[in-house]
Structures are given as structure tokens and as C-alpha cells.
C-alpha positions in Angstrom: 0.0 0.0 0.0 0.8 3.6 -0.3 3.2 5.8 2.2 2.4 9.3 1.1 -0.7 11.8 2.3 -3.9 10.4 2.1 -6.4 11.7 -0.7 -10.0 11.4 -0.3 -13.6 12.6 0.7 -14.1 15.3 3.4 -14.7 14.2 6.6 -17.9 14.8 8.8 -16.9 17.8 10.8 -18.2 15.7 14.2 -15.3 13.6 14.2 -13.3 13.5 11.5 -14.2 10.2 10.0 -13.1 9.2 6.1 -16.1 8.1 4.4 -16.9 6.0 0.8 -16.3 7.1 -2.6 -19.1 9.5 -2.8 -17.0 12.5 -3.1 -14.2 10.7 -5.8 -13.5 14.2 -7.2 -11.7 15.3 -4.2 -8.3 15.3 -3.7 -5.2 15.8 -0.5 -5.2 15.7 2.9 -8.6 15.6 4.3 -8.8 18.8 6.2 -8.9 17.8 10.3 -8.8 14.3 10.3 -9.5 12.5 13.5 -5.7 10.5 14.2 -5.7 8.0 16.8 -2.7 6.0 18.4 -3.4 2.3 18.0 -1.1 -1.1 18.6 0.5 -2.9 15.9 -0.9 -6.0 16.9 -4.7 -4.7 16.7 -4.2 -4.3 12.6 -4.7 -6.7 10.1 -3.3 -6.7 6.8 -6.0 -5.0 4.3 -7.1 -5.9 0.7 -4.2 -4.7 -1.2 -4.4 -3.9 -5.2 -0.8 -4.6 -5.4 -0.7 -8.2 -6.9 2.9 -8.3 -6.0 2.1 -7.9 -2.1 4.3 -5.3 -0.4 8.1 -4.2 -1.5 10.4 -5.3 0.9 13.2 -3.1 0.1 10.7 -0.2 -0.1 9.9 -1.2 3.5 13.4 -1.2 4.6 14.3 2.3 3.5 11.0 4.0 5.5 12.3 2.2 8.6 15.5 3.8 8.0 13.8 7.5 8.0 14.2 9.6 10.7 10.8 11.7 10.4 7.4 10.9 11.0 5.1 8.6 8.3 1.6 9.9 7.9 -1.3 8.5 9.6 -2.2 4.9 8.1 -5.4 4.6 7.2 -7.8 1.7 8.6 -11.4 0.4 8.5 -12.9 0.9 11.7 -14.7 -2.3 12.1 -12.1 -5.0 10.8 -9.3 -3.3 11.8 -7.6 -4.1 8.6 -5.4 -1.7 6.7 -6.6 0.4 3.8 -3.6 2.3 3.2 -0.1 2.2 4.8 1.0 -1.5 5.0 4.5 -0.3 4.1 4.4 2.2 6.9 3.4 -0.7 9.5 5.6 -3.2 8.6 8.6 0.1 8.5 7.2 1.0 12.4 7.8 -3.0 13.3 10.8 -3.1 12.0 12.2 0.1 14.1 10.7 -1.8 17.0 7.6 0.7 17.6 4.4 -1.2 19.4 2.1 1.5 18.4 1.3 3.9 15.0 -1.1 7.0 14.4 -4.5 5.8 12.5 -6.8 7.4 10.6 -10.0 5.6 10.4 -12.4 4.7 7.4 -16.2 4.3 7.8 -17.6 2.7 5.0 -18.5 -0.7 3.2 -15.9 -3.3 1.9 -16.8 -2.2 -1.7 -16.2 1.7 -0.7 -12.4 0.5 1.3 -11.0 -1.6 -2.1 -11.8 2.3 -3.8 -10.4 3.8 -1.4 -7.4 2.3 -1.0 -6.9 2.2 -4.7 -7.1 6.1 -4.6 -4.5 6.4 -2.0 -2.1 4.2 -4.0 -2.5 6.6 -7.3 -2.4 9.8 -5.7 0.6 9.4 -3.6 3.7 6.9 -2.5 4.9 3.7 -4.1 2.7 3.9 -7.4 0.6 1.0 -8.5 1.5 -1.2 -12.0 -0.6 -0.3 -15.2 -1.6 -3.8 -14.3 -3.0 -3.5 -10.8 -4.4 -0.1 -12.1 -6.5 -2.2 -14.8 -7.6 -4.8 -12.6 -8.8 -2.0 -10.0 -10.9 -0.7 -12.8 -12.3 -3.6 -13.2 -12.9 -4.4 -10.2 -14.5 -1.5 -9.4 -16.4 -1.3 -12.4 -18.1 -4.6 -10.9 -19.2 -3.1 -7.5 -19.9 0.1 -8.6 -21.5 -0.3 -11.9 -22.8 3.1 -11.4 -19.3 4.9 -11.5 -18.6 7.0 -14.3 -15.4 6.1 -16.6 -14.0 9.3 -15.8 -14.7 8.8 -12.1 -13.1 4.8 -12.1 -10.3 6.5 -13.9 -9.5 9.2 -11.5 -9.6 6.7 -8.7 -7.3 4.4 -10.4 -5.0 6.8 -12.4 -6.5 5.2 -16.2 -7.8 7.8 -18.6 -11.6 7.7 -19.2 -11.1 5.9 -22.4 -9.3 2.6 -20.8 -11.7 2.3 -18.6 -14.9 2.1 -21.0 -12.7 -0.6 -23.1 -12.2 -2.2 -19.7 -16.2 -1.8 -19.2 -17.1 -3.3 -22.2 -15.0 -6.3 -22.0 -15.9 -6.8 -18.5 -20.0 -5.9 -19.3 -19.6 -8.9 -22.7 -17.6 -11.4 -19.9 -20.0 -11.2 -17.1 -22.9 -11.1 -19.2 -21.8 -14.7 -20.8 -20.3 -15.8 -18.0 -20.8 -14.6 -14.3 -23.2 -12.0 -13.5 -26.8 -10.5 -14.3 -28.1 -6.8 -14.0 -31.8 -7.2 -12.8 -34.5 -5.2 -12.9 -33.0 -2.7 -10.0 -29.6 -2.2 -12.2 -27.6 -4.4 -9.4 -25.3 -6.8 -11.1 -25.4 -10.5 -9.2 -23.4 -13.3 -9.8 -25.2 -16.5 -12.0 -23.1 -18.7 -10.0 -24.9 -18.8 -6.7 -22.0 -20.4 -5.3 -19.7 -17.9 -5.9 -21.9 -15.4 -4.5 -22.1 -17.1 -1.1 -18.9 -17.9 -1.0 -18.2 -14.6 -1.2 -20.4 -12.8 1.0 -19.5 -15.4 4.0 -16.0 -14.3 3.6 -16.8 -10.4 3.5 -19.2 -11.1 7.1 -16.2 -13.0 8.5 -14.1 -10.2 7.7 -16.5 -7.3 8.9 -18.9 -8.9 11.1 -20.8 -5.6 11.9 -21.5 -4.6 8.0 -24.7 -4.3 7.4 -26.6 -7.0 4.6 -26.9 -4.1 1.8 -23.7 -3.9 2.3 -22.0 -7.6 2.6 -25.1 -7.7 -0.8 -23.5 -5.2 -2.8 -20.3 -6.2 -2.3 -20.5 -9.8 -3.3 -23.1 -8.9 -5.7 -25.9 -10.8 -4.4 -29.3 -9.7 -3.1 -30.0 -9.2 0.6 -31.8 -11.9 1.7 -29.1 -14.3 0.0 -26.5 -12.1 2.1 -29.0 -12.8 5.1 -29.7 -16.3 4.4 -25.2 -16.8 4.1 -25.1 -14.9 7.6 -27.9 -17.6 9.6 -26.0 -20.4 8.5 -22.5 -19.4 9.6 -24.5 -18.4 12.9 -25.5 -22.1 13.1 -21.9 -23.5 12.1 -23.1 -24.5 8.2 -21.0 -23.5 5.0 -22.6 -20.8 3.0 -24.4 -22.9 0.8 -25.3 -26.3 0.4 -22.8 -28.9 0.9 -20.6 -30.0 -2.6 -17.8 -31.9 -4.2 -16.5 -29.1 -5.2 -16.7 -27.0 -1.9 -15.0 -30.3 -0.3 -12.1 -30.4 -2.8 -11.5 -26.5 -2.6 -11.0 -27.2 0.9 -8.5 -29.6 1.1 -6.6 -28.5 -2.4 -6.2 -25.0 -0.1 -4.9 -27.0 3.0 -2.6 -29.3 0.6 -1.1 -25.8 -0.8 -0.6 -24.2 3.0 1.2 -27.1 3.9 3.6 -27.2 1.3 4.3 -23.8 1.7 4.6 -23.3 5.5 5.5 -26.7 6.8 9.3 -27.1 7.2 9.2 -29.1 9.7 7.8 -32.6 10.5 4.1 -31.8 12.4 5.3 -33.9 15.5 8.6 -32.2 15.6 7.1 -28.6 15.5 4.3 -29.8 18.2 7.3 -30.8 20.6 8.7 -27.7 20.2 5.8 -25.5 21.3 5.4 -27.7 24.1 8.3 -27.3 25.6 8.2 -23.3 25.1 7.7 -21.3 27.9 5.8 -18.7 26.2 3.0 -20.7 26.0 3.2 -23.1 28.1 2.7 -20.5 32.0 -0.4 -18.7 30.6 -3.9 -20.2 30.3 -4.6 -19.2 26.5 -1.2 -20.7 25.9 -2.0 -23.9 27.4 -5.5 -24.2 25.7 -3.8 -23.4 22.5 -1.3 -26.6 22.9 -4.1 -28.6 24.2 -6.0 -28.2 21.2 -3.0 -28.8 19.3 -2.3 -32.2 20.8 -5.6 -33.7 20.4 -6.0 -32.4 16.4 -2.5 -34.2 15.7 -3.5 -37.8 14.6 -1.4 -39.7 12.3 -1.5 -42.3 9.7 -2.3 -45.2 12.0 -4.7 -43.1 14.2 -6.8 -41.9 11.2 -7.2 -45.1 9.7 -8.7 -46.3 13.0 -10.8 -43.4 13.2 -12.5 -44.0 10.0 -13.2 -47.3 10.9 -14.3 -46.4 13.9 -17.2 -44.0 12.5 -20.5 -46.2 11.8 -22.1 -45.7 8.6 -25.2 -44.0 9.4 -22.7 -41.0 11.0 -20.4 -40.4 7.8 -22.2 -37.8 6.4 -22.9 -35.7 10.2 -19.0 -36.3 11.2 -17.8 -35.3 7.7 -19.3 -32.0 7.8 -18.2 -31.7 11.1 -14.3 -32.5 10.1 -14.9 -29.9 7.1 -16.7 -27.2 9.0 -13.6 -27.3 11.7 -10.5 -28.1 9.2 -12.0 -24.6 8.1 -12.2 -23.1 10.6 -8.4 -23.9 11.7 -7.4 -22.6 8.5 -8.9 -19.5 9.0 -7.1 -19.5 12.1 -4.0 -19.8 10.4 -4.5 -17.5 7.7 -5.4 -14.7 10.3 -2.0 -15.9 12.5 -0.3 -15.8 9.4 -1.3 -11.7 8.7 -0.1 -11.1 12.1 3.2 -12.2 11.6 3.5 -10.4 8.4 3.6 -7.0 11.0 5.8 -8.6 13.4 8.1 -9.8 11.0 7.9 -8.0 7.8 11.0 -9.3 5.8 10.2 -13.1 6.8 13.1 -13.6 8.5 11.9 -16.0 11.3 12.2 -20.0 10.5 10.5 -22.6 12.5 13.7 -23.7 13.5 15.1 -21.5 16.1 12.8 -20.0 18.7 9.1 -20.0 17.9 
């Protein structure tokens, strides 16, 4: 993300909040912005347009500047970072535990705008590429947006971005998405509707349905319908082959990125760290640990173990909580991209 000033709509003069992109034609530093002092460890990583992910050697020469960064900016209810993930990761490397914020009030839709905005206007500069996926994007969840307004916000002149349109209006047409009768485009594939709206309520869990809906371009009372059935510990939708294979081809990736280690090795080694082992979370944690490590020889006997009229309840089950511990790990994972922004911890070594 960007490191410069932010650009963007004028706050409310109450308390100095950032809104959406209803006021796209305005540019520099919002007069009076609200900045708050906040702890590293209270951020997650945001949505980025940078396909690339951050630069490290861009991150290594803010750390090494004497004066102050600008305010990062952050959406209020997920906590994730808008703009600034190069200023973060440059405040962990210089050992600070705490970094000025500036705080967004708006949907996910509006953030992904925004933050594309602040990565035009100001700091490291986005590709052409990232720039033309923004537009189209953007042009996606707010089908309303003029070209000139899409290419103000993602630094394409007015003329890319109605090719872009058109290309992207002929693709979703044939392949992906509808406009009905109130103008909204929504998904065909029902599926990937759901799937996406359960990911935008895990990630802001106090959006409201319009606008989980709009972002994941599907009506209301599918957004509503997503949000009882994570409440009751289902998937989004109904059960598939598909869903089921997603699943494990994502774990099967994971662990052939992150595991250096054999499992029982690394389990031994948390065991017997201190860290974790004299505080009660810490214990729970390695307890939990210890009784999800099965082996070969213990799975095999588990699965016979499991009568046939209880397949189907304890397969859902094993599903609905392998996912769950991935999102656990994904989330752990964003955290240590702030601790340790260059990736120099191993497994080996301390923890």
C-alpha cells in the first residue's frame, strides 16, 4: 500500500471520520482528520491492489527514516489496513508497538476504492496492471461509476476504462453475473456469490446486509440467508464436491508452503516453550494442538471407527472445523506479516 498523504472525501466535521467514494472528485489531505494512536498488533493486513504484495526493500528504507510517516489509514470495524502496509511493517521493523491511524467508515466495496485512490495519488505507485484490474474491479461493485470517475480513482484515462467496461460488461454477461431489474449486477453462480459474501461477514462482522449484498453482488436476503448459516456453524451454501475439494486443495497448498518441519517435531517444540506453556490461552492453545495431531495409524482407525449412518454428520463436522483452523492460520499468518515484515523468522530456532 501507499506511504504518502492520504487523498480522499471530506470528513464529517463531528469527528473527523473518512467516508466511501461519494466524493471521488476530491483530492489531498482531508482537512482535520481524527488521528488516533493504535497497537500494531490490533491491525490486520487490508485488501491490497498490489498483486505483487508489499516491496520489501521499499519497506526497509521507511524504517530507516528519521521523520514521521503519515497516519495509516484503517477500516474501523475489521481493523484491517486500507492504506499504509509499508508504513506498518517500516514502524515493526524500528521496534515501535504503536502507529497513528486514521479511520475509514464505509463498506468493503467503498475500502477496495479507497485504498486504490490512495495508491494513485501518492507513495509507491501502482502497476498499469494492478491499475486495470482496479478498474475492473471496481467497475463490478460500482456499476454506477462513471469512466472518468473509475479512472480518476485508479489513475486510467476515461477511455481505458470504458474498453475495460465493455469487455468486462460482454464477460459477465456470458459468463458470471446478471443486471436485474433494479440495475444491481449479481453473480449466476450462486456459489460464488455465497462464498463470497461469508467471507466479506467473517471479515467485517458488523456490516450491514446491503452492504456484505453489494459487495459480493448478491441480493440481501441471499446475504441474510449466508449470515444464519454461519451463525449455526453451516457453510454458506449447500454442501458440494466441489466446496469439499476447494477445501482440502487449499490445505494441501498451506502445507507445502509453510510446513518445514515434520508436524510432530514442531508440536514438541511448542510444548516445551515457555511462552506458551505459564499462561492459560497458551495452554489451551497446545491442548487443542495435541488432540487435532493424529497420524497415519490413528486416522485409519478413526475412519473405521465411525459407523455408517454417521459419515455424512462427522464429515461436515471434520470440514466445518479443518475450516475453521485454516482461518485460524490464515489470520496468525497476517499477524506475523507485522511482526516480522521481511520473513526472517524459521521454524527452526525459537518459535
Amino acid at each position: 500500500m501507499s506511504n504518502g498523504m492520504h487523498a480522499g472525501p471530506i470528513p464529517s466535521a463531528s469527528d473527523g471520520k473518512v467516508g466511501g467514494p461519494a466524493s471521488m472528485a476530491v483530492y489531498g489531505r482531508v482537512p482535520g482528520p481524527k488521528i488516533v494512536t493504535v497497537p500494531l498488533l490490533a491491525l490486520r493486513p487490508g485488501e491490497s491492489p498490489r498483486s505483487g504484495g508489499e516491496d520489501r526493500a521499499h519497506i526497509a528504507w521507511l524504517a530507516e527514516t528519521d521523520g514521521p510517516l503519515p497516519p495509516i489509514l484503517v477500516d474501523r470495524r475489521s481493523m484491517r489496513v486500507i492504506d499504509g502496509m509499508h508504513r506498518l511493517m517500516a514502524a515493526s521493523l524500528k521496534g515501535r508497538e504503536k502507529i497513528d491511524v486514521e479511520f475509514f467508515d464505509g463498506s468493503p466495496a467503498d475500502a477496495f476504492v479507497r485504498a486504490v485512490q490512495a495508491n494513485v495519488t501518492h507513495g509507491l505507485p501502482l502497476s498499469q496492471a494492478d491499475r486495470r484490474a482496479a478498474a475492473t474491479r471496481i467497475i463490478s461493485s460500482h456499476p454506477h461509476m462513471s469512466d472518468r470517475a473509475i479512472g480518476e480513482s485508479t489513475g486510467l484515462a476515461a477511455k481505458t476504462v470504458a474498453a475495460i467496461r465493455r469487455r468486462s460488461t460482454d464477460a459477465m454477461s456470458q459468463l458470471n453475473t446478471r443486471v436485474g431489474r433494479d440495475g444491481r449486477v449479481r453473480p449466476l453462480s450462486g456459489a460464488e456469490g455465497r462464498r463470497r459474501a461469508a467471507e466479506l461477514l467473517a471479515e467485517h462482522p458488523r456490516a450491514t446486509l446491503r452492504e456484505v449484498a453489494r459487495a459480493a453482488g448478491v441480493s440481501p436476503a441471499t446475504a441474510g440467508d449466508v449470515r444464519k448459516r454461519l451463525e449455526r456453524g453451516d457453510g454458506p451454501g449447500p454442501t458440494a464436491d466441489g466446496d469439499i475439494a476447494r477445501v482440502r486443495g487449499a490445505a494441501q497448498v498451506r502445507r507445502r508452503q509453510h510446513v518445514q518441519m515434520a508436524p510432530a517435531l514442531v508440536l514438541e517444540k511448542l510444548l516445551r516453550d515457555p511462552s506458551l506453556r505459564h499462561n492459560e490461552q497458551g495452554r489451551w492453545l497446545l491442548r487443542l494442538l495435541q488432540h487435532n495431531a493424529i497420524g497415519a495409524q490413528e486416522r485409519r482407525g478413526l475412519i473405521a471407527a465411525v459407523p455408517h449412518h454417521c459419515e455424512a454428520a462427522v464429515v461436515q463436522l471434520a470440514l466445518h472445523n479443518a475450516e475453521r483452523w485454516e482461518s485460524f492460520a490464515q489470520d496468525l499468518e497476517k499477524r506475523a506479516r507485522v511482526v516480522d515484515p521481511l520473513g526472517s523468522r524459521r521454524i527452526s530456532g525459537k518459535c
